[in-house]
N, C-alpha and C positions, 0 to 999 in steps of 0.2 A: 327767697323769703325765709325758708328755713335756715338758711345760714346766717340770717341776721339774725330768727331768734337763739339759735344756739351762740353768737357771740353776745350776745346785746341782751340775753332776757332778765339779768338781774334789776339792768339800766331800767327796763321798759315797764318793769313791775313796779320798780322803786318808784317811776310816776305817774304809774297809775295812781297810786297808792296815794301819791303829794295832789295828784288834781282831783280825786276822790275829798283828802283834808280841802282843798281851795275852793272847791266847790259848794263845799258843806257850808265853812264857814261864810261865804259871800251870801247865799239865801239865808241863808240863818240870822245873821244880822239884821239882814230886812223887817222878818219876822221879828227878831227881839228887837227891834227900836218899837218896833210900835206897838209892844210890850209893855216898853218902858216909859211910855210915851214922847217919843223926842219926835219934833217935828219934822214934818217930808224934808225941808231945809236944812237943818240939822243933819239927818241920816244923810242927804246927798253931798255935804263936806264929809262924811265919814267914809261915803261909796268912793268919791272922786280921789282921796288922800293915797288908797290903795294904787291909783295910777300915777301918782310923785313920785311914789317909792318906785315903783317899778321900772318908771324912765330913767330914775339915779342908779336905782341897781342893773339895769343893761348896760348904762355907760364903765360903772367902776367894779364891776365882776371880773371884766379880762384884766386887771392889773391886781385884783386880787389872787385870783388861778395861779400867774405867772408866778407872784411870790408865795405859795404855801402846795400849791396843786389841787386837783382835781377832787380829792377824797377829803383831803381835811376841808375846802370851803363846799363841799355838799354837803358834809357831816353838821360843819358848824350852823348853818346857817337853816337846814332840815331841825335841829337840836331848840334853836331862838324862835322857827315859824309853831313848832311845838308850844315852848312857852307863852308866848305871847294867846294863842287861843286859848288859854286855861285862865289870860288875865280880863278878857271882856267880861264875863259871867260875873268876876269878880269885882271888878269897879265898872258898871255900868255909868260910863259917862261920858258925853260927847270927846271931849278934848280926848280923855286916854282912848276911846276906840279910835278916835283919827290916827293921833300918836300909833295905836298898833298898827293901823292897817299901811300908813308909811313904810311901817320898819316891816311888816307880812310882805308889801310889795317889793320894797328891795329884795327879803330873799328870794322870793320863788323869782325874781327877773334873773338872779343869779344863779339859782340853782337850773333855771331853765338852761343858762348859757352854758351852765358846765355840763349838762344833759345834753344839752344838743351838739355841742362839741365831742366830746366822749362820744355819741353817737356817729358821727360824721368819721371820727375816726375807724371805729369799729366798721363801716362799709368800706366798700370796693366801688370801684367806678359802674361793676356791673350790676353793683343792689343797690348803689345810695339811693334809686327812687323807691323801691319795695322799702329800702329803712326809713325814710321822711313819711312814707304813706303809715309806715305802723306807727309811730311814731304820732302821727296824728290823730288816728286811728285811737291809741290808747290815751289821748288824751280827753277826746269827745268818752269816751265811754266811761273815764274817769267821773268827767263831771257828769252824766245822765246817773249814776250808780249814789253819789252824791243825795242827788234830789228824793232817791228813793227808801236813803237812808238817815234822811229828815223826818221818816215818817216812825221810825223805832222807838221816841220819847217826846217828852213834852219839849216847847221850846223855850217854857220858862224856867224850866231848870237847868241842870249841868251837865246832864246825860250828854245833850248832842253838841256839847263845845269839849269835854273830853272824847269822844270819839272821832274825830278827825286829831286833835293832839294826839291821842295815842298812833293810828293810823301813817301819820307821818314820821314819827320817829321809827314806827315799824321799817316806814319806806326806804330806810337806810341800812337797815340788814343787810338785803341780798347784793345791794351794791359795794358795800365794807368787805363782805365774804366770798365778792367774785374773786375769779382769779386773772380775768379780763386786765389785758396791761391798761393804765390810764396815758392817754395823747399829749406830747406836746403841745403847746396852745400857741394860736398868734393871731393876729387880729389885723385888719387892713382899713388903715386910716381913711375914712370916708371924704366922699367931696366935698366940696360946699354945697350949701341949699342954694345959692343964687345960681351956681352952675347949674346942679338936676333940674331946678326950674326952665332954664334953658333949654333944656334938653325936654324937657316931658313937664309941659304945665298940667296938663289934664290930674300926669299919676301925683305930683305934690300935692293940687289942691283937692283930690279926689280921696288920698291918705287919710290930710285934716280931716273934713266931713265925716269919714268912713272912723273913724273915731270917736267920734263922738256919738255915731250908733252901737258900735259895739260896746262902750263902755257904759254907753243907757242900757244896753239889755244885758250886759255881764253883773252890774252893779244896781241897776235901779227897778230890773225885772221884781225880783223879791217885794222892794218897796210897792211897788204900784199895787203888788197884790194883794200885799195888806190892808191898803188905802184903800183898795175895791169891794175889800170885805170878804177877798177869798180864803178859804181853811187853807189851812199849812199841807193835807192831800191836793187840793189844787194849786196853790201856788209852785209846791214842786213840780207838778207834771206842768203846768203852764210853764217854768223855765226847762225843764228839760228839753219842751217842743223845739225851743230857738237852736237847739245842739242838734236834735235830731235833723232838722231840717236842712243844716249846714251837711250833715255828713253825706243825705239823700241827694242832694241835688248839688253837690260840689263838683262833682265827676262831669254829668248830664251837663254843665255850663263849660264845662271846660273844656269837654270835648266841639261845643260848637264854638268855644270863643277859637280854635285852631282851624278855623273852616268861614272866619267872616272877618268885616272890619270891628277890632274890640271895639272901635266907639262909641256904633252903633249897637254892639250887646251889653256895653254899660248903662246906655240911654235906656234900653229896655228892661236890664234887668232892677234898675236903678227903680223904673217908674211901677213895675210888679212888687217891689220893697215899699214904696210909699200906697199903693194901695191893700196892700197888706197891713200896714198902720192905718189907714183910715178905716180900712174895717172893722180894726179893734177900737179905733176911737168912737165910731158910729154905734154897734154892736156887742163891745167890752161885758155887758149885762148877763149877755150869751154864753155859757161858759165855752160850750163847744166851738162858738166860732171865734170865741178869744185863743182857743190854743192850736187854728187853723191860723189865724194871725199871726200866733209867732212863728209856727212851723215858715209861713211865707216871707217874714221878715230875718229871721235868723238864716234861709235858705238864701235869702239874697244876700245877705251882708258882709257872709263869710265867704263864698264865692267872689264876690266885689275885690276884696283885698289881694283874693291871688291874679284876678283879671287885672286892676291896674297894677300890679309889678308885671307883669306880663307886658302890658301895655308899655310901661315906661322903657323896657328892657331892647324892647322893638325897635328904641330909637340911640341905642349904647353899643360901643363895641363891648364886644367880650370880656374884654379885662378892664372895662370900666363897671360891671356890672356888681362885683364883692363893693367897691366903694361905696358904691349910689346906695347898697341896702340900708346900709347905716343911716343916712339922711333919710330914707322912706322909713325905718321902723320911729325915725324919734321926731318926725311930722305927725304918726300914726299915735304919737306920746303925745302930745300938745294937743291934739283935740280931744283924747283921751280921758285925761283932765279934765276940763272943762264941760265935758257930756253931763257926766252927770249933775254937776252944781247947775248947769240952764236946766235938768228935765226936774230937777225939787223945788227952782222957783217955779217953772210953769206948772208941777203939780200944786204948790203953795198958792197959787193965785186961785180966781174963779174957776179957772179950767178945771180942776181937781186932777182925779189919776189920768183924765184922758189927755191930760198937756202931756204924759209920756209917749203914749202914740202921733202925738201933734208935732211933738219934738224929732222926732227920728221920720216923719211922716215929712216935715221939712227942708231936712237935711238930704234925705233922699233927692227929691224934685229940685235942692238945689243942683245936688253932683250929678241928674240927667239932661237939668238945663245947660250947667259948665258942659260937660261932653258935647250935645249938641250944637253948642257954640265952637268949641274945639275943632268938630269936624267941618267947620265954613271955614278955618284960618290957614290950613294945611293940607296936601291932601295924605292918605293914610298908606302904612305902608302893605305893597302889595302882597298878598294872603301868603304866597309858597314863599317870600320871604321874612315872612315874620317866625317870632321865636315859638318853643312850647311852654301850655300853659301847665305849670306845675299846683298842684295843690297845696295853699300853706293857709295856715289860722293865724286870726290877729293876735293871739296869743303869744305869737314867737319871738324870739329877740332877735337880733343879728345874725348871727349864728346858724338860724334853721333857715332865714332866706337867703342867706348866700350861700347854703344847702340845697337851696331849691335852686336857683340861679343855675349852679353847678350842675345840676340835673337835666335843666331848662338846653344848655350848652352841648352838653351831651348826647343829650337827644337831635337837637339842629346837624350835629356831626356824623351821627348816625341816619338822620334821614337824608342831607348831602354824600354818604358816602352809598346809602340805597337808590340815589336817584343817578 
């Protein structure tokens, strides 16, 4: 661990620092639409737009790298995510905040890839897991720091859209000033989705769904709390919960998903995720037991995504496993998307904010039903021979799950050469 931070700590600060800016600006927004008054519909094409960009910037980041390298397109693109947050405050208006948050998700999808690239380099075979774990590590703490530093100014003014601008262009100091060599880059042309599906129906359509949860609570958490009538103190600590929960209970899932059939721990972690949302859809009034809600639904959700790659992985050889990330991260795009435009028309209808709990309360109970049906078609593979469960957030691109993959492999190697 210490050897990663001594190679890696400029990398790991620069993003804190970017999911600190990411974080800020995503609640922030929430709060100033209905500021501004733009309707839940409205805000949730501005929530959704940020997950366009960020499926286009996973895809066309590696052939940007290739041509300029590592330091020029994290500078440039760190330099435009800066801009662009000093431009909301200033045309408050649906079309230019879509418009930004497009071009905001392209870069951080690409600054992610050259960060977790750069990363991947910087380890060894014997810390790449200590470096994906900090690595995550600093990205959860990024955004809880975020939510807290929402609370320093008002959100109708400019105060807190230049402080994550400034925050981000910071974030590029210590990585310009390392003396860290930057990595070759290369990238491994993914499968088909008709193939992966072949192979792993569960993890394809378990990705979709799992999608569209996180991208309702990355993007539409903020909204919901406006809608609910909660202060900008509560609305932060209410989205923080959904991070906290993920980082507490990521480990404690992982460890028994390597001890049972994942099936059946999707089924159930799946069905403790939806009643998580029915709680807050029942009891949302509550504050306190609205931010046990999220703590329970963000703990499931993000867990979810490392179980099914896990899951899908169980049924890959080795060196089909770098392919297949790529189809799993840009299935994980496509529901992504669309999360949030279903949770603003169902909070736009009768339902009001609690169609956002209804929404991900849904999707849930579908991906426990699909798993349950999954395990009558097949039977599962047996426990000592399945893979390890690595921990990764849906946050990542490419890049950090065939990170984890490589880890996943590594480990199987080492418990085959202990047994």
């Amino acid at each position: 661990m210490l050897q990663v931070l001594s190679s890696a700590w400029a990398l790991l600060l620069g993003m804190c620092l970017l999911m600190v800016g990411n974080g800020m600006q995503g609640t922030l927004l929430g709060i100033r639409g209905g500021i501004e008054n733009f309707s839940t519909f409205e805000m949730s094409i501005v929530m959704s737009s940020y997950f366009v960009g960020f499926l286009g910037g996973s895809r066309m980041a590696p052939g940007m790298i290739r041509r300029v390298g590592h330091v020029r397109v994290f500078a440039a693109l760190a330099s435009l995510i800066s801009a662009v947050m000093i431009l909301y405050p200033t045309f408050p208006n649906v079309i230019v905040w879509s418009l930004g948050r497009v071009l905001i998700g392209f870069c951080f999808s690409a600054v992610y890839v050259t960060a977790e690239s750069w990363l991947n380099n910087a380890a060894t075979n014997e810390n790449r897991g200590q470096a994906l774990s900090l690595y995550m590590i600093v990205q959860t703490l990024g955004i809880v720091i975020a939510q807290a530093l929402l609370l320093s100014a008002d959100p109708s003014g400019f105060v807190l859209f230049v402080i994550p601008s400034v925050l981000v262009s910071i974030a590029v100091t210590p990585i310009l000033l390392s003396i860290t060599p930057t990595p070759a880059f290369d990238t491994t042309k993914p499968m088909r989705i008709r193939e992966l599906v072949s192979y792993s129906p569960l993890g394809c359509v378990g990705m979709f769904l799992l999608g569209g949860v996180f991208s309702a609570q990355f993007g539409m958490a903020s909204v919901y709390g406006a809608e609910a009538g909660l202060t900008v103190a509560q609305i932060s600590l209410f989205v923080a919960m959904f991070f906290v929960g993920s980082v507490i209970l990521q480990y404690p899932i992982g460890w028994i998903s390597d001890r049972m059939d994942r099936r059946g721990l999707i089924v159930v972690v799946s069905l403790i995720g939806a009643g998580g949302s029915v709680l807050g859809m029942l009891l949302g009034h509550l504050f306190p037991v609205l931010l046990v809600s999220a703590f329970v639904v963000g703990g499931m959700s993000n867990p979810l995504y490392s179980l099914l790659i896990a899951h899908t992985n169980d049924f890959l050889e080795h060196e089909d496993m770098a392919a297949a990330s790529g189809v799993l991260v840009f299935i994980n795009g496509l529901g992504a998307i669309l999360g949030p435009i279903i949770t603003g028309w169902m909070m736009g209808t009768a339902l009001g904010p609690g169609g956002f709990y209804l929404f991900t309360a849904g999707l849930f109970v579908a991906l426990a039903s699909y798993a349950a049906y999954r395990s009558t078609r097949r039977a599962g593979v047996p426990v000592d021979e399945t893979g390890n469960y690595v921990a990764i957030y849906p946050s990542a691109t490419t890049v950090a799950v065939e990170v984890a993959q490589e880890v996943a492999i590594e480990a199987d190697q080492d418990d085959e050469n202990d047994a």
